[in-house]
KOLKE-131468 format. One record per residue (C-alpha): residue number from 1; residue in one letter; x, y, z. Coordinates in nm, 2 decimals. Each point is the difference from the previous one (the first is absolute). Layout:
<nodes>
NODE   resi   resn     east    north       up
NODE    NUM      A        X        Y        Z
...
</nodes>
This chain:
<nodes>
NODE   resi   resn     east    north       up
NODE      1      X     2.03     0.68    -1.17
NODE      2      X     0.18    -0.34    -0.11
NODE      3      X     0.02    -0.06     0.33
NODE      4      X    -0.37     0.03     0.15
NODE      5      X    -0.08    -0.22    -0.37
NODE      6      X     0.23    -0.27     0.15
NODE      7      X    -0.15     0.02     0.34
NODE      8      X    -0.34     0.00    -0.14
NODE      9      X     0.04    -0.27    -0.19
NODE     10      X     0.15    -0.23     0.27
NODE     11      X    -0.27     0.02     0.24
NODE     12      X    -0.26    -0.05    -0.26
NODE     13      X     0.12    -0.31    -0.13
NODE     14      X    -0.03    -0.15     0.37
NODE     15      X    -0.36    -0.15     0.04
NODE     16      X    -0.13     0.15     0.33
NODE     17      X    -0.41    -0.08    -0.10
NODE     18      X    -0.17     0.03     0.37
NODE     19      X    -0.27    -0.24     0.09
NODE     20      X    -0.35     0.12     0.12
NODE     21      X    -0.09    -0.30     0.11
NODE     22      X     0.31    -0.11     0.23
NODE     23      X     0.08     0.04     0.35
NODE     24      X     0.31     0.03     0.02
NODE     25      X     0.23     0.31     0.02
NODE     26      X     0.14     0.07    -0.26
NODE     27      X    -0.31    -0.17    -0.20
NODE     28      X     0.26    -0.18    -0.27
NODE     29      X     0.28    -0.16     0.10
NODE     30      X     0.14     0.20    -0.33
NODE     31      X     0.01     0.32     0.12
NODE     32      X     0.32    -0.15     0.20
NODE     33      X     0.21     0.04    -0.34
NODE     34      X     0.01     0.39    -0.02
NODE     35      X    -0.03     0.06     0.38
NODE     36      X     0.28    -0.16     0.10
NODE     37      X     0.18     0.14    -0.33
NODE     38      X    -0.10     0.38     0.12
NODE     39      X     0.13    -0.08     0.30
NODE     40      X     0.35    -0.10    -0.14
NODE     41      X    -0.02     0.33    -0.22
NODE     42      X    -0.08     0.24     0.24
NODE     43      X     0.30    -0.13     0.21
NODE     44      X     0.25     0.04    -0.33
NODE     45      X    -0.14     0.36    -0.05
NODE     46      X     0.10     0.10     0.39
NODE     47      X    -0.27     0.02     0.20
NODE     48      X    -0.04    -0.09     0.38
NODE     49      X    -0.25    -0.15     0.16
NODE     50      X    -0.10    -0.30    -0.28
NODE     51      X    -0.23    -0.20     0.13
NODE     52      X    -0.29    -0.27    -0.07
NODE     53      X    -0.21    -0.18     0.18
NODE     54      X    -0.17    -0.32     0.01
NODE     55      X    -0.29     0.18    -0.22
NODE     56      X     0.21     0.15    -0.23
NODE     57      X    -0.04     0.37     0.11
NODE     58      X     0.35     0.15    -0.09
NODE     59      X     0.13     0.32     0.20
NODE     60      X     0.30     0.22    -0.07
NODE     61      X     0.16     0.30     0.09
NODE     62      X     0.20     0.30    -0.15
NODE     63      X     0.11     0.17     0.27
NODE     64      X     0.03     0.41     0.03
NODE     65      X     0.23     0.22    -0.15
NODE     66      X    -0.05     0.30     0.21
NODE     67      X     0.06     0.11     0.35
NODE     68      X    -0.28     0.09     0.09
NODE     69      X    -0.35    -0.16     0.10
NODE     70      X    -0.24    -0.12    -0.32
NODE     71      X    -0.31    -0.16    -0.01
NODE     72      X     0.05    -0.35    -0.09
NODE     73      X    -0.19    -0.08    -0.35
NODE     74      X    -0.07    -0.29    -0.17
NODE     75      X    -0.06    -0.18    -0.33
NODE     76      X    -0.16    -0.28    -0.05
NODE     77      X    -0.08    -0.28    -0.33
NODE     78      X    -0.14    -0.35    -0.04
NODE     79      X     0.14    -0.30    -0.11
NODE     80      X    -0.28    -0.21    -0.10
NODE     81      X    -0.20     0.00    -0.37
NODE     82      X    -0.36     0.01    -0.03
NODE     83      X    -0.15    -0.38    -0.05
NODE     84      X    -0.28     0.16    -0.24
NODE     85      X     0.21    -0.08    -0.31
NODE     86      X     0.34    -0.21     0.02
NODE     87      X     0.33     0.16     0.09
NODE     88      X     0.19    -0.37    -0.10
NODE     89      X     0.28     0.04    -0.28
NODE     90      X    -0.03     0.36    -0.06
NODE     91      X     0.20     0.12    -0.28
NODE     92      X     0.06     0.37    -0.01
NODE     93      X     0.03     0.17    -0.35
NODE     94      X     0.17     0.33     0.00
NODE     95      X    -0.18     0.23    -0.25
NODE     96      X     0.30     0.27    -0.06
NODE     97      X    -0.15     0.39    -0.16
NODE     98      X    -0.37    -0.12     0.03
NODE     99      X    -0.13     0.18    -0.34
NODE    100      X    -0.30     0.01     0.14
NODE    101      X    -0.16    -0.29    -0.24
NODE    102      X    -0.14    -0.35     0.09
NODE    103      X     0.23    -0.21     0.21
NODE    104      X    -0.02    -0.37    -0.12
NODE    105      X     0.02    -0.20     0.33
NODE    106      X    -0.04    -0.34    -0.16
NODE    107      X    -0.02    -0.02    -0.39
NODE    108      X    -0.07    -0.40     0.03
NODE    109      X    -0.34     0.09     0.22
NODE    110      X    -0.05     0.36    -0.13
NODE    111      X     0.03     0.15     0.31
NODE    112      X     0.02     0.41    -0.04
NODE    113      X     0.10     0.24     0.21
NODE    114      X    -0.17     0.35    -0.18
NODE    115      X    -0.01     0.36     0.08
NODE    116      X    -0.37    -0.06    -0.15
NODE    117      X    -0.14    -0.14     0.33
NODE    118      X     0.30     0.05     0.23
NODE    119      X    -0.01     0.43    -0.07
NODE    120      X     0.28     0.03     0.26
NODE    121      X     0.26    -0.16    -0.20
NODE    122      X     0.01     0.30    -0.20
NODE    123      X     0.12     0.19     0.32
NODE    124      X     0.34    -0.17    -0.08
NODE    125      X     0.05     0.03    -0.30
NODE    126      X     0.45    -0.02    -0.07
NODE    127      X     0.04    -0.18     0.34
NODE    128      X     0.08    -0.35     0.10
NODE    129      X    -0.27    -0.26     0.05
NODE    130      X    -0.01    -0.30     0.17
NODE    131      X    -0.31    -0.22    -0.11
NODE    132      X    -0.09    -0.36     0.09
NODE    133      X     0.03    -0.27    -0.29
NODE    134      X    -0.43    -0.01    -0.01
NODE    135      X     0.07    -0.34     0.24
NODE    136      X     0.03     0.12     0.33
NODE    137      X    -0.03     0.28     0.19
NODE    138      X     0.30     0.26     0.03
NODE    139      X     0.07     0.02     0.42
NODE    140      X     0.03     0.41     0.00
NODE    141      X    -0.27    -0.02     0.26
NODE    142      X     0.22     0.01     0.21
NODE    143      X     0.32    -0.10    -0.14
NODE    144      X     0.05     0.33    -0.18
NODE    145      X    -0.05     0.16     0.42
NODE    146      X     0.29    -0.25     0.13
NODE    147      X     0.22     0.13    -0.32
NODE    148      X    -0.08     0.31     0.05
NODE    149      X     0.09     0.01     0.40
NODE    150      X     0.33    -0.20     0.01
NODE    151      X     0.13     0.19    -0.31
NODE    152      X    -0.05     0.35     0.23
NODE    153      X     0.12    -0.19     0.31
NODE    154      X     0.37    -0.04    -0.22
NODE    155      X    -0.05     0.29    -0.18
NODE    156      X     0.04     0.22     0.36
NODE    157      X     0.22    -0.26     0.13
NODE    158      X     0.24     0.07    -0.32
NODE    159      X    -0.06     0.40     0.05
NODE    160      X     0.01     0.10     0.36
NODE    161      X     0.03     0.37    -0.11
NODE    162      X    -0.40    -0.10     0.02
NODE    163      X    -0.08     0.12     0.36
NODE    164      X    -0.23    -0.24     0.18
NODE    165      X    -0.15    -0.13     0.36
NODE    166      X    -0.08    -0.36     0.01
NODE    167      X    -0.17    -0.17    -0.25
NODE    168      X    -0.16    -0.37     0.06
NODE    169      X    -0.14    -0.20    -0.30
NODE    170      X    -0.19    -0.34     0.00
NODE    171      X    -0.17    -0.23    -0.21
NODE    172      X    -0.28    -0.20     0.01
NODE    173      X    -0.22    -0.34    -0.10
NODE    174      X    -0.33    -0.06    -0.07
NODE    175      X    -0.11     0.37    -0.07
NODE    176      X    -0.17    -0.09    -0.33
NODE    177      X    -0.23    -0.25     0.24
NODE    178      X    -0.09     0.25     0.22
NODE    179      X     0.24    -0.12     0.31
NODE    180      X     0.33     0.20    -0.08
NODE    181      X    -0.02     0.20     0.31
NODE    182      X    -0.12    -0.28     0.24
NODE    183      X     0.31    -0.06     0.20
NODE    184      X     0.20     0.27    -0.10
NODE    185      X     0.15     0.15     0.28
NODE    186      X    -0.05     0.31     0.04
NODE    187      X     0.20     0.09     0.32
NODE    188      X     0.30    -0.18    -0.11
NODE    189      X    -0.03     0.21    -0.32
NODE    190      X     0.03     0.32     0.21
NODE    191      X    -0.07     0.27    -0.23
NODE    192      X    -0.17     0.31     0.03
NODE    193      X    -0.15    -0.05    -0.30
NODE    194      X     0.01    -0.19    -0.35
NODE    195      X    -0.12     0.01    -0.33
NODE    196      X    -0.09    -0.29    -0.22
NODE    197      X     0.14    -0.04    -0.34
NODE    198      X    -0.30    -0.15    -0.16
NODE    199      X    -0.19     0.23    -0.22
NODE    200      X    -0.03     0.00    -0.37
NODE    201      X     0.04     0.30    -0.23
NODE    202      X     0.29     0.23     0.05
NODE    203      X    -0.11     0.28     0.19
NODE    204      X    -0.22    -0.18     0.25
NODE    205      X     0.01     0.07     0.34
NODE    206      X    -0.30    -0.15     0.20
NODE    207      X    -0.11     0.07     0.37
NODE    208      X    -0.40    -0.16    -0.06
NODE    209      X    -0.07    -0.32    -0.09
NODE    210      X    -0.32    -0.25     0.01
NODE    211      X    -0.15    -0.10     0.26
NODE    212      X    -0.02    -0.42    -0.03
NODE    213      X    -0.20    -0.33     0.10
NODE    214      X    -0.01    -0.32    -0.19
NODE    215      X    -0.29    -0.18    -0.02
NODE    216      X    -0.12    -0.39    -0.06
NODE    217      X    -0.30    -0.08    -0.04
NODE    218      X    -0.08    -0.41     0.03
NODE    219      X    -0.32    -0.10    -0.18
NODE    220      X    -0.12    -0.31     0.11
NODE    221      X    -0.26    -0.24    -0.30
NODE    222      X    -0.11    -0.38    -0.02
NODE    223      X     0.12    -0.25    -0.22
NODE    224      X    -0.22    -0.23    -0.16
NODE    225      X    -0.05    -0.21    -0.28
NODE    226      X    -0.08     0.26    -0.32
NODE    227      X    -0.30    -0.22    -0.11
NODE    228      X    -0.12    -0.04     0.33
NODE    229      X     0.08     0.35     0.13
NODE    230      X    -0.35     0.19    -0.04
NODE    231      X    -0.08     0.17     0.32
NODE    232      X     0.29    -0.18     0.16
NODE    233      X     0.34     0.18    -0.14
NODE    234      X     0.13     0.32     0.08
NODE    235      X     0.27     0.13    -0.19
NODE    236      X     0.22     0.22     0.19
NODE    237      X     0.15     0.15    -0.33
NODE    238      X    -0.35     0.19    -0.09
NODE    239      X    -0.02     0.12     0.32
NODE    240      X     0.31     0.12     0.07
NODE    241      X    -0.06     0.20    -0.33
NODE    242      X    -0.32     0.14     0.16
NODE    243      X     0.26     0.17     0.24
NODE    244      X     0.23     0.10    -0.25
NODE    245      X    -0.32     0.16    -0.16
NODE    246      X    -0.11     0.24     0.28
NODE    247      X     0.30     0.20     0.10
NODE    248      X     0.02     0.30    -0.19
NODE    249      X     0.13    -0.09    -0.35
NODE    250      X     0.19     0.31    -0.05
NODE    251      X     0.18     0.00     0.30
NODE    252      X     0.26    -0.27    -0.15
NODE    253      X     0.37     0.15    -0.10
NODE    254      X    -0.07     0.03    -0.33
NODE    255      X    -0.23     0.25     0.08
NODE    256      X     0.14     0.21     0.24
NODE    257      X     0.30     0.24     0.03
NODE    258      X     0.16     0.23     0.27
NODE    259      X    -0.14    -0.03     0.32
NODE    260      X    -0.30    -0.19    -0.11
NODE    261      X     0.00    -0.32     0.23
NODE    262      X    -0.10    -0.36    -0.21
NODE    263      X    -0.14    -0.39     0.07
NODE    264      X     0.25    -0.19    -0.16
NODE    265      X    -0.07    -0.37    -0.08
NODE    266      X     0.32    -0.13    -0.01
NODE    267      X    -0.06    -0.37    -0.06
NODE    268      X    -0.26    -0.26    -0.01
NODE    269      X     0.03    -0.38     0.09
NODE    270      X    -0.35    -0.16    -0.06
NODE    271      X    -0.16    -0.39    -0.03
NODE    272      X    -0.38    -0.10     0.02
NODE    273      X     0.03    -0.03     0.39
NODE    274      X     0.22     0.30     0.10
NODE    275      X     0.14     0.31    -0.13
NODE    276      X     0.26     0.24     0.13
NODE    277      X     0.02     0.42    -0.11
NODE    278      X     0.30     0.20     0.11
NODE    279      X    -0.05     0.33    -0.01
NODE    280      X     0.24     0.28     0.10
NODE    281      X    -0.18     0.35     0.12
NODE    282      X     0.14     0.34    -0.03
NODE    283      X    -0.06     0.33     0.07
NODE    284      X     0.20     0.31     0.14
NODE    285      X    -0.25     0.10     0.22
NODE    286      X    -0.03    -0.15     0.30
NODE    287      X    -0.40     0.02     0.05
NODE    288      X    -0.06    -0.12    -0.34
NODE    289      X     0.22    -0.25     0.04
NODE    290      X    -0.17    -0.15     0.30
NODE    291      X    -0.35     0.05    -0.21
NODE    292      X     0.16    -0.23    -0.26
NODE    293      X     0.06    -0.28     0.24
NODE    294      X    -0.33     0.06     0.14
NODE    295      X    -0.17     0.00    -0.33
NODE    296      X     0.14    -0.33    -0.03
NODE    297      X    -0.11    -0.15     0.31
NODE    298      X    -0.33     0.14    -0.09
NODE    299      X    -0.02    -0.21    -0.31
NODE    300      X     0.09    -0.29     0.13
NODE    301      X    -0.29     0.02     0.28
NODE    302      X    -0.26     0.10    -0.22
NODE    303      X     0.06    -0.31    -0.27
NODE    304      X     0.06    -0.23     0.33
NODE    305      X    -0.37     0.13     0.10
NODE    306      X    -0.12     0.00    -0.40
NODE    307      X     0.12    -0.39     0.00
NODE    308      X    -0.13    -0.09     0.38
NODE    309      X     0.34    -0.12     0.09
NODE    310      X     0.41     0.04     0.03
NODE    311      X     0.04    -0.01    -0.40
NODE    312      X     0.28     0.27     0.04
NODE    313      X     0.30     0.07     0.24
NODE    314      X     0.18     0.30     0.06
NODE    315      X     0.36     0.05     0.12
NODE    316      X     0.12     0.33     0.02
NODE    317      X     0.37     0.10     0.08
NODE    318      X     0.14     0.37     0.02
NODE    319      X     0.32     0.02    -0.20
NODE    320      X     0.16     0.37     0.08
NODE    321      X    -0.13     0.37     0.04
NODE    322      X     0.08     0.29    -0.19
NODE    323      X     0.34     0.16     0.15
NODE    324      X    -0.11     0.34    -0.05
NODE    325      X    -0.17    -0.03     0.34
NODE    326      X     0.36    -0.01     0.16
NODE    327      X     0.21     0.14    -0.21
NODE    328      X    -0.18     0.36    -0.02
NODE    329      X     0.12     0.10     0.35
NODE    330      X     0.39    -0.05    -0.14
NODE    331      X    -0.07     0.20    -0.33
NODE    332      X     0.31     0.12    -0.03
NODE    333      X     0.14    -0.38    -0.10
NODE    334      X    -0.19     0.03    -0.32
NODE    335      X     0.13     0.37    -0.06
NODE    336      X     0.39    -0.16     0.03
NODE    337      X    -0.11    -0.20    -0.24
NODE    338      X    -0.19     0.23    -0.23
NODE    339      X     0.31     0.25     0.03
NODE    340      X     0.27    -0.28    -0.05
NODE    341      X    -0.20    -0.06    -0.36
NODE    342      X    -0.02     0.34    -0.09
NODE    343      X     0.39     0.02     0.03
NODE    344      X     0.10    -0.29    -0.22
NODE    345      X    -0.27     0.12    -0.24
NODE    346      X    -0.30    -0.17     0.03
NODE    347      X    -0.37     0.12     0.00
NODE    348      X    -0.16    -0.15     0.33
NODE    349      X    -0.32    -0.19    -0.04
NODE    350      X    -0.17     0.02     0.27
NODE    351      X    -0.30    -0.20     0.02
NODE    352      X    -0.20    -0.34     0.16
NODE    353      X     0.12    -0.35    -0.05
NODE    354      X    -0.23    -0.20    -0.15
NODE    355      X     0.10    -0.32     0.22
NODE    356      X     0.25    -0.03     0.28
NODE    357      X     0.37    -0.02     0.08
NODE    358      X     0.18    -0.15     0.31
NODE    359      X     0.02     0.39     0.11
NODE    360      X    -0.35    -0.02     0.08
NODE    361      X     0.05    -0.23     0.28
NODE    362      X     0.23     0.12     0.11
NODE    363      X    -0.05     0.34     0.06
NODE    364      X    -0.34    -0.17     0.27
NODE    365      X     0.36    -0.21     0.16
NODE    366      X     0.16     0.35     0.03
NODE    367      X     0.21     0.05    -0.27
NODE    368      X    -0.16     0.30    -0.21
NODE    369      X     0.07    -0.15    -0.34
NODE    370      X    -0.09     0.23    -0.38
NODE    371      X     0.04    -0.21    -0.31
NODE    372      X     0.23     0.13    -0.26
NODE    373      X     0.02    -0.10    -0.39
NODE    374      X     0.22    -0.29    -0.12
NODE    375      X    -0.06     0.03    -0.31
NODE    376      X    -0.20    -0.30    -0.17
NODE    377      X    -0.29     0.01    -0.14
NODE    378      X    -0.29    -0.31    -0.10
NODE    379      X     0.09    -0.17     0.30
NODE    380      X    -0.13    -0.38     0.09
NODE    381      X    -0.01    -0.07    -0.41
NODE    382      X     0.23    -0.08    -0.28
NODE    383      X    -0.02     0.36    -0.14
NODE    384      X     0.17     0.10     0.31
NODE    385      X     0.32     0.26    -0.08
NODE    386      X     0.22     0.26     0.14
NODE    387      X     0.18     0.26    -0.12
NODE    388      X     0.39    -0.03     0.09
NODE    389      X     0.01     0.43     0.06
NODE    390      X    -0.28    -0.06     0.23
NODE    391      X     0.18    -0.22     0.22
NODE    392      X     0.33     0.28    -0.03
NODE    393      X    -0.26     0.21     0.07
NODE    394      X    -0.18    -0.16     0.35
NODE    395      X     0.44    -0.05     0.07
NODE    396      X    -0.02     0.36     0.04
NODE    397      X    -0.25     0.06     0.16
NODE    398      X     0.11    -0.21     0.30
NODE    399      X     0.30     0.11     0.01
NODE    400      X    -0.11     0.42     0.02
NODE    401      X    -0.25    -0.12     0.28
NODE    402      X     0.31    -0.09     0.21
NODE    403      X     0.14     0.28    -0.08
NODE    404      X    -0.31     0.22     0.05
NODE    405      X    -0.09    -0.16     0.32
NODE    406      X     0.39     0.10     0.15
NODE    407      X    -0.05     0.34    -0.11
NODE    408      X    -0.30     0.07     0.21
NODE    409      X     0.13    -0.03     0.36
</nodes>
């Protein structure tokens, strides 16, 4: 395990913080650093094939073992850190034989890591943690994926007893902003089919994920004088919180679990004269989904017609689509994967993602693409951890899929 803890622990430290609101591909010139290093260790550890592009999409390829024809799988991670809390200066702390007490992130802030609102530390209990320093974010989403994948990928090189057919792996930027499939390539990829490396808990393996939009909604107000502003001012903060007022109040993520879909208001940018909401909208089902966005519109032309005139503007843009839609017809990719965990000893969960991965673009470019555990859990926030044996564990699991997917000819 030492050596997924060193691996870990040298992509994390890399800043690769993606940027919504760039252009560019990748959105950080940052995210340069560790792609260019994977690239350099994916060579040293013997594959073929190493390649990156001008965006940063990295493609390799363990070639077969066997003599005879195998589908051609993938697996797939991302690069990039969520820009919702900073992934700058991250300093790991290695938490050996978790006792299953409080875990003090940062005594100077009192920053606590506790079994008291986190209940799933106590699921690993006498295992290695590795927790944030209460600062920064940790980078398992989706650093503990990339670990995870090129420690299998030298694993099987090391122990070609391990019968497999062709296995192609990449990495991506920009999936925490939504764009991490954008120009990913999926004929140059060539595989029959992949998985993603992105999930949380051990045991998860996910074919269903949200539908998503994002929305932003411009309110537009008058700036005057305040002691000459009766009947002349309109203040574009009061009435963008008219709109925040009528959607459904309960429909928020802090309401809602499984495959209950949500409004999510996500920021708010707001002066006398103009306001901005960004909202993100989710929902697994596809018709409710599209009611949401409707919803919305709706709202927006009833307070235009309420206030006689273009207070409030809508954009709308769809995001992704729930995979299940395409990867139901090739079931038996999810049953490798189920079978692969049962093998190495690990209960599948089996259930919806509550958000999105790269795999669900992908599988409407083509490339049917489940999402499998990685391990972490509190993703996007400085309580972020993952277990070390989970990691060992997700190793595992890629590495029986190979060997699963040979078996079946």
């Amino acid at each position: 395990m030492q050596n997924i803890i060193e691996r870990f622990i040298g992509y994390v430290t890399i800043d690769t913080e993606s940027d919504p609101n760039s252009e560019t591909t990748p959105s950080t010139k940052k995210q340069w650093d560790l792609a260019n290093k994977l690239v350099d260790e994916l060579k040293e550890i013997g594959l073929s094939d190493v390649t990156i592009d001008n965006n940063a999409y990295i493609m390799a390829t363990l070639p077969s073992n066997v003599d005879h024809k195998v589908p051609t799988i993938g697996f797939i991670s991302h690069f990039d850190t969520s820009p919702d809390f900073t992934g700058a200066n991250v300093k790991p702390q290695i938490v050996k034989d978790y006792d299953g007490k409080d875990i003090v992130l940062n005594a100077d802030e009192n920053i606590v890591l506790s079994p008291d609102y986190f209940e799933d530390l106590l699921m690993y209990k006498g295992q290695t943690l590795i927790t944030t320093d209460g600062t920064t974010l940790l980078g398992a989403d989706d650093k503990a994926g990339i670990t995870e994948i090129v420690t299998a990928m030298e694993y099987l090189i090391n122990h070609p007893e391990i019968k497999h057919g062709t296995i192609r792996i990449g990495f991506t930027p920009d999936e925490e902003i939504g764009r991490g499939a954008h120009k990913f390539d999926v004929k140059k990829f060539d595989a029959d089919w992949a998985y993603t490396m992105d999930g949380s808990q051990v045991g998860e393996l996910e074919y269903e994920n949200f539908n998503a939009a994002g929305a932003k909604i411009t309110v537009k107000g008058k700036i005057v004088h305040p002691g000459y502003a009766k009947g002349k001012m309109v203040n574009s903060m009061y009435y963008a919180s008219e709109f925040i007022n009528v959607l459904p109040r309960l429909e928020t993520p802090e309401h809602t679990e499984g495959y209950e879909g949500f409004f999510h208001l996500h920021n708010i940018e707001g002066v006398v004269d103009e306001t901005v909401l960004q909202y993100i909208i989710r929902d697994h089902d596809k018709d409710k989904f599209e009611a949401r966005k409707a919803l919305m519109q709706k709202i927006v032309e009833d307070l235009n017609t309420k206030y006689e005139s273009e207070v409030f503007k809508l954009e709308l843009k769809d995001q992704y689509f729930n995979m299940k839609e395409k990867v139901e017809p090739v079931m038996h990719i999810v049953d490798i994967a189920e079978e692969a965990m049962k093998a190495v000893g690990i209960t599948p969960l089996i259930k919806a993602i509550r958000g999105g991965t790269d795999g669900s673009q992908l599988s409407y470019m083509g490339l049917p693409c489940p999402n499998i555990f990685a391990g972490g859990h509190n993703f996007h926030g400085r309580y972020e951890y993952v277990p070390v044996e989970s990691m060992q564990k997700a190793v595992e699991v890629i590495c029986k899929i190979a060997e699963l997917t040979a078996e079946k000819k």
